[in-house]
LUMLUM-825721 format. One line per field, with one value per residue (C-alpha): residue number from 0; x, z, y; residue in one letter. Coordinates in nm, 2 decimals. Each point is the difference from the previous one (the first is absolute). Example, Ala and Ser with C-alpha at 12.3 -4.5 7.8 and 13.67 -1.06 7.14 Angstrom:
! residues 2
seq: [0/1]
px: [1.23/0.14]
pz: [0.78/-0.07]
py: [-0.45/0.34]
type: [A/S]
END
This chain:
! residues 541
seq: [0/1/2/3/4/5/6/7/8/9/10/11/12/13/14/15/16/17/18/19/20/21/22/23/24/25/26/27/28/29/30/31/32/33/34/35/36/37/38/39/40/41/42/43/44/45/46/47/48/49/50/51/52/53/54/55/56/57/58/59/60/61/62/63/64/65/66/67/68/69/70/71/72/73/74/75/76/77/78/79/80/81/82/83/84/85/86/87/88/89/90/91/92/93/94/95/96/97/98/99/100/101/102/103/104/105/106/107/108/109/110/111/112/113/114/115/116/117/118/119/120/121/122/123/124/125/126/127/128/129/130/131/132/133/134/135/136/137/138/139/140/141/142/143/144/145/146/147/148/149/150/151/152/153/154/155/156/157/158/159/160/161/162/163/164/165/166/167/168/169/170/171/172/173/174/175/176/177/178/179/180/181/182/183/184/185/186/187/188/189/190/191/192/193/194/195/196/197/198/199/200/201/202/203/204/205/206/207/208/209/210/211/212/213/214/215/216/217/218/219/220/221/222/223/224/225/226/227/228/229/230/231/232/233/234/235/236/237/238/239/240/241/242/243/244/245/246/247/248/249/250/251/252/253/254/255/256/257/258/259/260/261/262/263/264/265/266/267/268/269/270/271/272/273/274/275/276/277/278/279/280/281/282/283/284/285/286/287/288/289/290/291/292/293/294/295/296/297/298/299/300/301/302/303/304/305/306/307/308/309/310/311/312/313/314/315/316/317/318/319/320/321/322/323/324/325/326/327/328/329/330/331/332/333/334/335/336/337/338/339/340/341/342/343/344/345/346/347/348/349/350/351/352/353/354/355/356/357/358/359/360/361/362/363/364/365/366/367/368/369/370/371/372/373/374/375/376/377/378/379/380/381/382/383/384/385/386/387/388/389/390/391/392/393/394/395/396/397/398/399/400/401/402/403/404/405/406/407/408/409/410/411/412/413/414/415/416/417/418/419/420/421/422/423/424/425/426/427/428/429/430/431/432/433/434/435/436/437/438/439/440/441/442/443/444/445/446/447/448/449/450/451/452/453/454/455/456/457/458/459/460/461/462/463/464/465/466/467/468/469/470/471/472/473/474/475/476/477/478/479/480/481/482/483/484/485/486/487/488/489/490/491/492/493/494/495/496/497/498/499/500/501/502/503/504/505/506/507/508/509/510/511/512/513/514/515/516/517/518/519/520/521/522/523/524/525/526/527/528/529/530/531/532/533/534/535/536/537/538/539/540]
px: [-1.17/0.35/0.02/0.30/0.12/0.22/0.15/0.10/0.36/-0.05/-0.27/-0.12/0.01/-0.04/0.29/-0.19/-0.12/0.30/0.13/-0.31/0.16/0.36/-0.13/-0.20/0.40/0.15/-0.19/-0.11/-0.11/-0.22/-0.09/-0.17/-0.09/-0.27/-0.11/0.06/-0.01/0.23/0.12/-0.35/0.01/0.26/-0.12/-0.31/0.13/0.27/-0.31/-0.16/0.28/0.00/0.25/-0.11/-0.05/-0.17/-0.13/0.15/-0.19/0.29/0.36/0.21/-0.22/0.05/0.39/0.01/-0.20/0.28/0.27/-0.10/-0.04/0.32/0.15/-0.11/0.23/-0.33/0.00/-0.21/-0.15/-0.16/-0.16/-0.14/0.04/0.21/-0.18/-0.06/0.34/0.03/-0.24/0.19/0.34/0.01/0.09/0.21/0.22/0.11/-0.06/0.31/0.17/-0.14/0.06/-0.23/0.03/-0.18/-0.14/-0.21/-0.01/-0.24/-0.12/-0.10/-0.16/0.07/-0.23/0.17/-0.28/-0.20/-0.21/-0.25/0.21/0.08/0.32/0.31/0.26/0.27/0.10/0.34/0.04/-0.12/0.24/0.30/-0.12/-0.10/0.34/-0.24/0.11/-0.21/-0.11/-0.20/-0.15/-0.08/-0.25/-0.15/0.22/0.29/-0.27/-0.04/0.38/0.09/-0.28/0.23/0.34/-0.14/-0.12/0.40/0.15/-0.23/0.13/0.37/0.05/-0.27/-0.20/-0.32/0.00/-0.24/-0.14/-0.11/-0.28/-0.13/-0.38/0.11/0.19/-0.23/-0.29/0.15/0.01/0.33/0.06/0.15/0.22/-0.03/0.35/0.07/0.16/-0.22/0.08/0.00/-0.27/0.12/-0.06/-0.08/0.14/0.06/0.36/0.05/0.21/-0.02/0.29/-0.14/-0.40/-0.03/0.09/0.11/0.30/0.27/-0.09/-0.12/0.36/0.15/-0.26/0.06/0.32/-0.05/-0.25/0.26/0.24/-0.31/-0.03/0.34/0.04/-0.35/0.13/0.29/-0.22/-0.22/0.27/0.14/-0.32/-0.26/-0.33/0.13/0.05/0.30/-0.12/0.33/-0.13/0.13/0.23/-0.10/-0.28/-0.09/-0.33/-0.03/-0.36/-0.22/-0.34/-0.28/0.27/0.23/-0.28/-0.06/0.37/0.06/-0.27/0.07/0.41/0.04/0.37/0.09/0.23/-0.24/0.05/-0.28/-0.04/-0.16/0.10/0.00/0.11/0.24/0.14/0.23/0.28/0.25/-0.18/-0.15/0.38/0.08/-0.30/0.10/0.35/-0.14/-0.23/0.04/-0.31/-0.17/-0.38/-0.27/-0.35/-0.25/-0.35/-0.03/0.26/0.37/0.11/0.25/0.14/0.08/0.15/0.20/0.12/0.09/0.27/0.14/-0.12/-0.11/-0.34/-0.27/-0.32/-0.40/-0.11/-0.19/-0.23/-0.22/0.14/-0.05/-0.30/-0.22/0.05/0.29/-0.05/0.19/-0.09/0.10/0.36/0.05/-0.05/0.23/0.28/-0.03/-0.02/-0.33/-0.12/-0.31/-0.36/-0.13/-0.35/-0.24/-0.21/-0.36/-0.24/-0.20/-0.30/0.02/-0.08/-0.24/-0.22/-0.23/-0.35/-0.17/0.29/-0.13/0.22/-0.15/-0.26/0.23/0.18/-0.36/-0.10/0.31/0.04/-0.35/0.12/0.26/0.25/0.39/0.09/0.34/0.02/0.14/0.18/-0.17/-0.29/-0.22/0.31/-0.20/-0.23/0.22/-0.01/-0.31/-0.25/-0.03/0.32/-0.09/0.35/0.27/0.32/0.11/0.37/0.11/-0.18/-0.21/0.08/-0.35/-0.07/0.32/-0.02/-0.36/0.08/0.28/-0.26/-0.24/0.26/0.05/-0.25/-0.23/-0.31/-0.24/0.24/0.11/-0.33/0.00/0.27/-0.08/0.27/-0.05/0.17/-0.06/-0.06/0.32/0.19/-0.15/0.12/0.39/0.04/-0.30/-0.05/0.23/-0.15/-0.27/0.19/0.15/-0.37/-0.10/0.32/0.07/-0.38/-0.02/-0.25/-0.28/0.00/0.10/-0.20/0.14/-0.19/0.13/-0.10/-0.04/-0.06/0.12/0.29/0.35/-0.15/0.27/0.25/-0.21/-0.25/0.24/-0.11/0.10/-0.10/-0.31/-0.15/0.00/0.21/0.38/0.18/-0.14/-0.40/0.01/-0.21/0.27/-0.10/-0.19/0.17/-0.33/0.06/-0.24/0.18/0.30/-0.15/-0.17/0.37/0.17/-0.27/-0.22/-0.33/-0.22/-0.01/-0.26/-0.05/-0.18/-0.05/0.10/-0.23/-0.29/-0.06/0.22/-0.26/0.09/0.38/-0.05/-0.22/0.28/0.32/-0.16/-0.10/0.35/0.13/-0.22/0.11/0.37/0.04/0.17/-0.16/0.06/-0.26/0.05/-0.12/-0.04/-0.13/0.21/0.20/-0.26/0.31/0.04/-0.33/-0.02/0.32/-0.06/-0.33/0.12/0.32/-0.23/-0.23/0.24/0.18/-0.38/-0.03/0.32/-0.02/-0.35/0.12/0.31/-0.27]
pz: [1.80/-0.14/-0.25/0.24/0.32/0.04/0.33/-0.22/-0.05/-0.36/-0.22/-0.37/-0.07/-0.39/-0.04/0.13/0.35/0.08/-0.05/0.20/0.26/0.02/-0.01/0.36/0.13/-0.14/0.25/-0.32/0.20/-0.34/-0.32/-0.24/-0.35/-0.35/-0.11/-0.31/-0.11/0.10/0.27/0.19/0.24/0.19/0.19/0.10/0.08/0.23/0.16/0.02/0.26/0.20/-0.16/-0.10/-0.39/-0.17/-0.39/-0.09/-0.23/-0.31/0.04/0.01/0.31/0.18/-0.10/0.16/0.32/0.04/-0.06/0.22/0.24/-0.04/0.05/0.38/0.00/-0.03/-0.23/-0.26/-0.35/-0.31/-0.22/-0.39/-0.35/-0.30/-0.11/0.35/0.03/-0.30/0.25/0.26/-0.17/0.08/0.39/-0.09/-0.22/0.30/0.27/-0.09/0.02/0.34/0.16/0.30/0.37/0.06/-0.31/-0.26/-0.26/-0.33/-0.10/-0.37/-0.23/-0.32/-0.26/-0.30/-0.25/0.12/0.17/0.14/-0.09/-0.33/-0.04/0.11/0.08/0.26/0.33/-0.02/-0.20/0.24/0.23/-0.20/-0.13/0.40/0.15/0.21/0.10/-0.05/0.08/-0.19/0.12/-0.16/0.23/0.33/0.24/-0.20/0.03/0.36/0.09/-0.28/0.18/0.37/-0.25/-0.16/0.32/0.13/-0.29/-0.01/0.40/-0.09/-0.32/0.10/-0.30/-0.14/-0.14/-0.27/0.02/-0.39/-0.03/-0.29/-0.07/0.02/0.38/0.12/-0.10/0.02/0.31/0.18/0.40/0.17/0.31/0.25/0.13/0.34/-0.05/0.08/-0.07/0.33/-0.05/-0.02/0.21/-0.24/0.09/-0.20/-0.03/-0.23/-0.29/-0.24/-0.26/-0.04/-0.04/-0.15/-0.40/-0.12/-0.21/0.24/0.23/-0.23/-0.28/0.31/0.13/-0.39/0.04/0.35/-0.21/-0.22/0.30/0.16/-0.38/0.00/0.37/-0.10/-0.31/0.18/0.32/-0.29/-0.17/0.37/0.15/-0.15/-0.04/-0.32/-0.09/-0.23/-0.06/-0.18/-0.20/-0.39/-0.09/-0.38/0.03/0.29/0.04/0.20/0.08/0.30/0.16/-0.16/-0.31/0.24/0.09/-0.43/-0.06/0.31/-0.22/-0.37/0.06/0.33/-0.15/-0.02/0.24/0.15/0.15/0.20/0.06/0.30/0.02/-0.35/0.09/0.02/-0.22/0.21/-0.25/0.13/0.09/-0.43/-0.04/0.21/-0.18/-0.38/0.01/0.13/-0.30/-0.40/-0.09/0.19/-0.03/0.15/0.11/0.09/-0.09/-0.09/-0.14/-0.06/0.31/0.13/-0.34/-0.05/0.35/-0.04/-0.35/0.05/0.29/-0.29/0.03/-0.29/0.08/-0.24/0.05/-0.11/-0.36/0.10/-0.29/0.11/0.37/0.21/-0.04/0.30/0.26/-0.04/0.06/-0.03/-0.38/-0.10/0.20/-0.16/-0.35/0.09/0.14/-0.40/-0.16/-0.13/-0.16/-0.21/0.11/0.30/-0.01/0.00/0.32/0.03/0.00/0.35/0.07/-0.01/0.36/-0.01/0.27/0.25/-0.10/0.19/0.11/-0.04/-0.24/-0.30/0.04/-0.01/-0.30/-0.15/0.02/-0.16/-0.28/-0.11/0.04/-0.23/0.23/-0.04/0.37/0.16/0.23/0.30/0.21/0.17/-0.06/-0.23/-0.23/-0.12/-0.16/-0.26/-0.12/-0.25/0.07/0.13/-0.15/0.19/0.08/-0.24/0.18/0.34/0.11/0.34/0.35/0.00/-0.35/-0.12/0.11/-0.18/-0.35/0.01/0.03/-0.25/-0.24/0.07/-0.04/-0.37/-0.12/-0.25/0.23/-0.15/0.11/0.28/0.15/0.00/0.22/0.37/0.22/0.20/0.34/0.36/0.34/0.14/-0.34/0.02/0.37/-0.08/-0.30/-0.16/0.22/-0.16/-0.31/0.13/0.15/-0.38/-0.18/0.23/-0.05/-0.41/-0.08/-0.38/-0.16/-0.09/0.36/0.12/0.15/0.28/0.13/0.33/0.04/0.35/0.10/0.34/-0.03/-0.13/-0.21/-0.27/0.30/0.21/0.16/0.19/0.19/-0.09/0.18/-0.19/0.14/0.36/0.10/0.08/-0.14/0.36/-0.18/0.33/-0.03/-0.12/-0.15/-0.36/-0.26/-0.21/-0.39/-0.06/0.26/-0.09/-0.39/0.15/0.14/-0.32/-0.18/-0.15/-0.09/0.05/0.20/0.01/0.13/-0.19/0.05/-0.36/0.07/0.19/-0.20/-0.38/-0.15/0.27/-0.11/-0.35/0.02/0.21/-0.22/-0.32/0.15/0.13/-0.33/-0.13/0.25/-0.05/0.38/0.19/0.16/0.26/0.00/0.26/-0.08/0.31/0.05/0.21/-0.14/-0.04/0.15/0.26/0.11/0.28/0.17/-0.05/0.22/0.21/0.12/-0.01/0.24/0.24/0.00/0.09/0.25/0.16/-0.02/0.23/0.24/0.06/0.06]
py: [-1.24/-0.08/-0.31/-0.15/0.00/0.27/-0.18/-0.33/-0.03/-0.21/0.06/0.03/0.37/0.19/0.28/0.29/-0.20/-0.11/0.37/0.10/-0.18/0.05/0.33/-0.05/-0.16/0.30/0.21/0.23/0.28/0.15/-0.15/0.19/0.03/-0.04/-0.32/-0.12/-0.37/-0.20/0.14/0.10/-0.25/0.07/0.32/-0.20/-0.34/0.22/0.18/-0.33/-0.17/0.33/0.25/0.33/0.09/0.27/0.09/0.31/0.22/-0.05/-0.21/0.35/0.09/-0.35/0.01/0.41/-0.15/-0.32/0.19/0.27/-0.32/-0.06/0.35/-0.05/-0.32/-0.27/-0.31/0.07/-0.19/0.18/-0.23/-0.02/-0.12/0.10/0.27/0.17/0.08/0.21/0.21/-0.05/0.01/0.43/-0.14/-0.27/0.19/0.22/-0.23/-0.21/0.36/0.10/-0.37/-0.12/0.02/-0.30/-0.24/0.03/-0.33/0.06/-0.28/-0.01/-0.28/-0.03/-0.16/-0.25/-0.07/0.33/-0.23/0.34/0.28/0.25/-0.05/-0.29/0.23/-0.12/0.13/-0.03/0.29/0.23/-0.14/0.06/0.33/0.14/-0.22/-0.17/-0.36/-0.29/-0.36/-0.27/-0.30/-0.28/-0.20/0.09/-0.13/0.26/0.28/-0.06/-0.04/0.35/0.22/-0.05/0.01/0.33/0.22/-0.15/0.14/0.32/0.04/-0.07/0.25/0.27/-0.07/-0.13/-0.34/-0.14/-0.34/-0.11/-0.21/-0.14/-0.15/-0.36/0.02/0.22/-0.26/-0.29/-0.19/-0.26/-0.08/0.24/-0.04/0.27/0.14/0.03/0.31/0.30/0.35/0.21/0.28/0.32/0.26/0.34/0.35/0.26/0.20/0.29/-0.06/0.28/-0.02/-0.37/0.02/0.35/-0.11/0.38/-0.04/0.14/-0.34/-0.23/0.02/-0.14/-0.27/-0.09/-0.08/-0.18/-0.24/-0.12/-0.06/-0.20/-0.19/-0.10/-0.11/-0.21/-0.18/-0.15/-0.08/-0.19/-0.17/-0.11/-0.10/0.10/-0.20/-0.14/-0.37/-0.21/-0.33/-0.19/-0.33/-0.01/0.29/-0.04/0.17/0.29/0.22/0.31/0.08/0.12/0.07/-0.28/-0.08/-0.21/-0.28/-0.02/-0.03/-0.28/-0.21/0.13/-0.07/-0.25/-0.04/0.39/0.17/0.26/0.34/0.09/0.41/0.11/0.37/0.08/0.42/0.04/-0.30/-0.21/0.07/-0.19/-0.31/0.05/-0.04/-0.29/-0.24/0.14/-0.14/-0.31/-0.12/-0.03/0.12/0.29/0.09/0.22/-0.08/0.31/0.10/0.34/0.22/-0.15/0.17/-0.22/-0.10/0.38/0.07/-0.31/0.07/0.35/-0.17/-0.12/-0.39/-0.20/-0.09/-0.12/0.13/-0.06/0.04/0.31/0.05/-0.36/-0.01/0.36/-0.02/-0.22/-0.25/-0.22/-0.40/-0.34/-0.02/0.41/-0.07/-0.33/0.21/0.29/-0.24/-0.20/0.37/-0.11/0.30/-0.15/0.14/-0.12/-0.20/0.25/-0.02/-0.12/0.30/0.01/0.14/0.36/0.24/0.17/0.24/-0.20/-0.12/0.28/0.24/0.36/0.15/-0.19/0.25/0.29/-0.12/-0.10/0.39/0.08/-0.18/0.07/0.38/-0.06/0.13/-0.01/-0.13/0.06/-0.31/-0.08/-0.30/-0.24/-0.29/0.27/-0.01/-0.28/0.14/0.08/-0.33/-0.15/0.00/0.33/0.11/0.33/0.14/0.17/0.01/-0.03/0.03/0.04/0.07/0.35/0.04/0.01/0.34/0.14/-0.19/0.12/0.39/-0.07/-0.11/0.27/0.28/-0.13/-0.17/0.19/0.12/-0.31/-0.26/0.17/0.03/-0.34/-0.07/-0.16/-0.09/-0.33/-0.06/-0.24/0.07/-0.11/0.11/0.36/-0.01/-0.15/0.28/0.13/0.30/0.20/-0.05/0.14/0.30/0.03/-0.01/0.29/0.23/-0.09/-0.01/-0.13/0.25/-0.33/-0.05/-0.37/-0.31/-0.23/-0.28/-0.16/-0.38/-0.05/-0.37/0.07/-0.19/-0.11/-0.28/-0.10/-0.06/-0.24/0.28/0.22/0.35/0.35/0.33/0.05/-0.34/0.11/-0.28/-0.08/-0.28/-0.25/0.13/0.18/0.39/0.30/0.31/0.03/0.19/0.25/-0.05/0.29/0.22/-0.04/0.05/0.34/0.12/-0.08/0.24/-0.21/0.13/-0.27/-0.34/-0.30/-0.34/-0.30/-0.36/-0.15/-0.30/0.18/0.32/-0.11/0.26/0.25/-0.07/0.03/0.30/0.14/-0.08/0.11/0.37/0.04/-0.09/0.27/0.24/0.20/-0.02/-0.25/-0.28/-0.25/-0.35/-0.22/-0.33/-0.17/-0.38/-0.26/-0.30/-0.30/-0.21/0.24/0.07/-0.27/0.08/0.35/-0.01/-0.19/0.19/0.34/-0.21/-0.05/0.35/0.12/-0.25/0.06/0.38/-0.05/-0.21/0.26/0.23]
type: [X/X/X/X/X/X/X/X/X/X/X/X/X/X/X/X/X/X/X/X/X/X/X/X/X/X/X/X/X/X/X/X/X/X/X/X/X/X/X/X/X/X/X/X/X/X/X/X/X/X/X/X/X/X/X/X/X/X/X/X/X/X/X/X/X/X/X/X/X/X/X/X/X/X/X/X/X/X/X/X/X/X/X/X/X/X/X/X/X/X/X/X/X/X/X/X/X/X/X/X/X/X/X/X/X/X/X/X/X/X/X/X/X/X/X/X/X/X/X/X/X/X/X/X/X/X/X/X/X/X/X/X/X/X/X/X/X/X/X/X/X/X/X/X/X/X/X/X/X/X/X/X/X/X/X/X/X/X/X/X/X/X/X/X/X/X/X/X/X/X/X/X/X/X/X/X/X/X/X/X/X/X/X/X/X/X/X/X/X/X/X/X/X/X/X/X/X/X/X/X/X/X/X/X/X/X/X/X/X/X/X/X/X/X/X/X/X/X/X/X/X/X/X/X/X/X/X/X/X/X/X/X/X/X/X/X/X/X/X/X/X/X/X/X/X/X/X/X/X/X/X/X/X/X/X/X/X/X/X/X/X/X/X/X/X/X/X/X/X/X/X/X/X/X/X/X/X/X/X/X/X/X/X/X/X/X/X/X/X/X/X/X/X/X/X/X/X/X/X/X/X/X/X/X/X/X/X/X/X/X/X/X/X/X/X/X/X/X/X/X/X/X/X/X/X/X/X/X/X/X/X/X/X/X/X/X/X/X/X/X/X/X/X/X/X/X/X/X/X/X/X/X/X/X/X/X/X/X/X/X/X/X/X/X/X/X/X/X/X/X/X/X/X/X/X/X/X/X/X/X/X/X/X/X/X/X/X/X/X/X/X/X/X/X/X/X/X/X/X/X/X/X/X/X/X/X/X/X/X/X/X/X/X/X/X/X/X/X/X/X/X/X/X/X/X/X/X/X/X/X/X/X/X/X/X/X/X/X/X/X/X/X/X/X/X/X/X/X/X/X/X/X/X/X/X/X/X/X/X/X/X/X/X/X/X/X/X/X/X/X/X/X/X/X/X/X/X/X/X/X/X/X/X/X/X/X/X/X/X/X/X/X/X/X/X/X/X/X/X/X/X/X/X/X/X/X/X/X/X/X/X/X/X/X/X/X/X/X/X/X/X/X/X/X/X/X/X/X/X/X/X/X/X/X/X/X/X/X/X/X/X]
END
């Protein structure tokens, strides 16, 4: 059941419900994407209220499936954090070149202060760098209006439109009114248009050139009447900010002159123009990277900016604004130390990680909950990067490593991570076989656990826990060429595991363990939902 009444017309709604629901009166026809914290919850709070949604295996394979939605002229969303769209940023690149017959809006959270992510980079870049435009809420009832503004804008300029998030709007909750405006659904067809979806260079110089033309025509719609906000009150002082900043720099500065960015690509040049001539004193506020202070400099605007070795880094809030407007640049209080994660008191892979530290083994790790265990007091993992990157960085290190430390090696990866990236590791440790052989153990709790317990196609269930089709680790090992295969319970047979590891560390062949033992927090649900697919599938009998 949803947590609100979709039907209410005011409510209390965090930043991804209320999406989740402008979404539903946008007549989104498909939504689809991989779930990453913090934007998980809108797929299933959208399949929740009655819209359709599905988990993707990877974000490049949800963004192929909307956009492909929206060649056939449907209304379409694609959704993920930061980091998924550097896997999905191969279809965005073009997509902005191709255009859409219908919509497709990504929507994309960002995460100040790495809050469950590896890195903080910011969005915005990848909208300048792909000429994609893009809107930023800062509270819900701004997400909920921007979604309707975005497919609108997507519709008008034949383009797809992101929608930036960031941790605090997406968690954060603040009433929302609903609109009366409803989006008309749209009806999907399908018309050839060659020279504009087939990228090959003789069609794609000239959709280049068509993308600038839309860019320009969108700046000055922006600067006219974009969703962008001048709020005149002292003229010695004004701030230009967007997304979460605005609500910090309203408390920090209640005197300032404030421009408020809602569209924040393309820049609303003009309108950047307009406020500047108005104040004495001009300042930025944004998280992240200085990426409005350096699009408004280079116009040629003196603008004063954050003291970026103390201030890029993290969240902004009241006090950090109140510091950059008096150019504090002393060291911040350093914070209080909390208590540090660590993996569930009986969650399965502390087995797993148990057997291989007491093999000594060098272990290429992976993303997800198990990342963990690299911290004391297993300390049981040596690097981990980027999703499916285990597999890689363990060959790598088996290819070079003398033969003693290289037999060593045992890459580390997740069910669903294997599933969103790791297969073609596999493929890779079959064709470029390192002559020691290589190790790869898949943890398979039977769920997406680090994200809040999503499916994936090896759990046999859709995104609604309804039955779909299981992906076969081990026969998809066997097609890649790997010689041998086995399955273990880490917490049921832990001799069995160990006895297994250490002869395929012994072995120069390639091996593939899959340690399989569902999420303790899981379980419950998990049963549950398989009980009721069984149930349902005798009854239809």
């Amino acid at each position: 059941m949803p947590s609100f009444d979709p039907s209410a017309k005011k409510m209390l709604l965090s930043g991804n419900e209320a999406i989740s629901l402008s979404m539903l009166h946008c007549n989104v026809q498909i939504a689809t994407g991989y779930p990453g914290t913090p934007s998980s919850e809108i797929l299933e709070t959208y399949s929740e209220i009655g819209g359709y949604a599905q988990w993707a295996p990877n974000e490049k394979v949800a963004a192929e499936v909307a956009l492909g939605a929206a060649f056939g002229h449907a209304r379409s969303v694609v959704t993920m954090k930061h980091v998924g769209l550097n896997v999905a940023s191969d279809v965005l690149y073009t997509a902005t070149y191709s255009g859409v017959q219908g919509s497709m809006v990504w929507i994309v959270a960002d995460d100040p202060g790495q809050a469950s992510s590896q890195n903080e980079q910011d969005t915005r870049n990848h909208a300048k760098a792909a000429v994609c435009p893009m809107f930023e809420p800062s509270n819900s009832q701004e997400a909920y209006d921007m979604v309707r503004l975005a497919f609108q804008t997507s519709e008008r300029f034949g383009i797809p439109v992101i929608l930036r998030m960031t941790t605090r709007v997406d968690h954060s909750k603040s009433i929302v009114q609903v609109s009366d405006e409803k989006l008309e659904a749209l009806k999907p067809h399908f018309v050839r248009d060659i020279a504009s979806r087939v990228m090959v260079p003789g069609y794609s110089k000239p959709a280049a050139k068509r993308l600038r033309a839309k860019m320009e025509e969108m700046a000055a719609w922006n600067s006219a009447e974009g969703p962008n906000r001048m709020e005149m009150r002292s003229t010695d002082l004004g701030i230009i900010t967007s997304g979460i900043s605005y609500h910090h720099v309203r408390e920090a500065a209640p005197e300032a002159s404030v421009l408020k960015i809602g569209m924040s690509y393309p820049l609303p040049v003009n309108l950047i123009r307009e406020f500047a001539a108005k104040v004495g004193r001009l300042v930025v506020i944004e998280e992240n990277d200085p990426w409005l202070f350096e699009g408004i400099s280079a116009l040629g605007i003196k603008v004063e900016g954050k003291y970026d070795p103390i201030y890029r880094f993290g969240e902004l809030d009241v006090n950090r604004v109140r510091r950059i407007l008096a150019k504090d640049q002393s060291p911040e209080p350093v914070p209080v130390k909390g208590r540090p994660p660590a993996l569930c008191q009986g969650c399965p892979h502390r087995e797993s990680f148990a057997v291989l530290n007491e093999l000594n083994c060098i272990v290429s790790g992976d993303i997800g909950c198990y990342t963990l265990a690299a911290l004391p007091p297993l300390s049981a993992m040596d690097m981990m990067i980027d999703m499916g990157a285990a597999i890689g960085m363990g060959l790598g290190l088996r290819h070079v490593l003398p033969r003693e430390e290289a037999k060593r090696v045992v890459s580390v990866i997740g069910d669903s991570t294997f599933i969103h990236s790791g297969i073609t590791g596999l493929v890779e440790m079959g064709y470029n076989r390192p002559s020691t052989g290589h190790v790869v153990i898949i943890l398979d709790n039977s769920i997406t656990a680090m994200t809040g317990q999503q499916e994936h196609p090896g759990t046999g269930r859709k995104l609604d826990h309804s039955p779909a089709y299981k992906v076969n680790y081990g026969e998809i090992a066997k097609a890649a060429g790997i010689e041998n295969v086995f399955e273990v319970n880490p917490v049921k047979e832990y001799d069995k595991m160990k006895a297994l590891v250490k002869e395929a560390l012994e072995k120069d062949e390639l091996t593939l363990i899959i340690a399989k033992s569902p999420c303790i927090l899981a379980l419950k649900s998990i049963l549950a939902w398989d009980k009721a697919n069984r149930e349902k599938a005798g009854d239809q009998k």
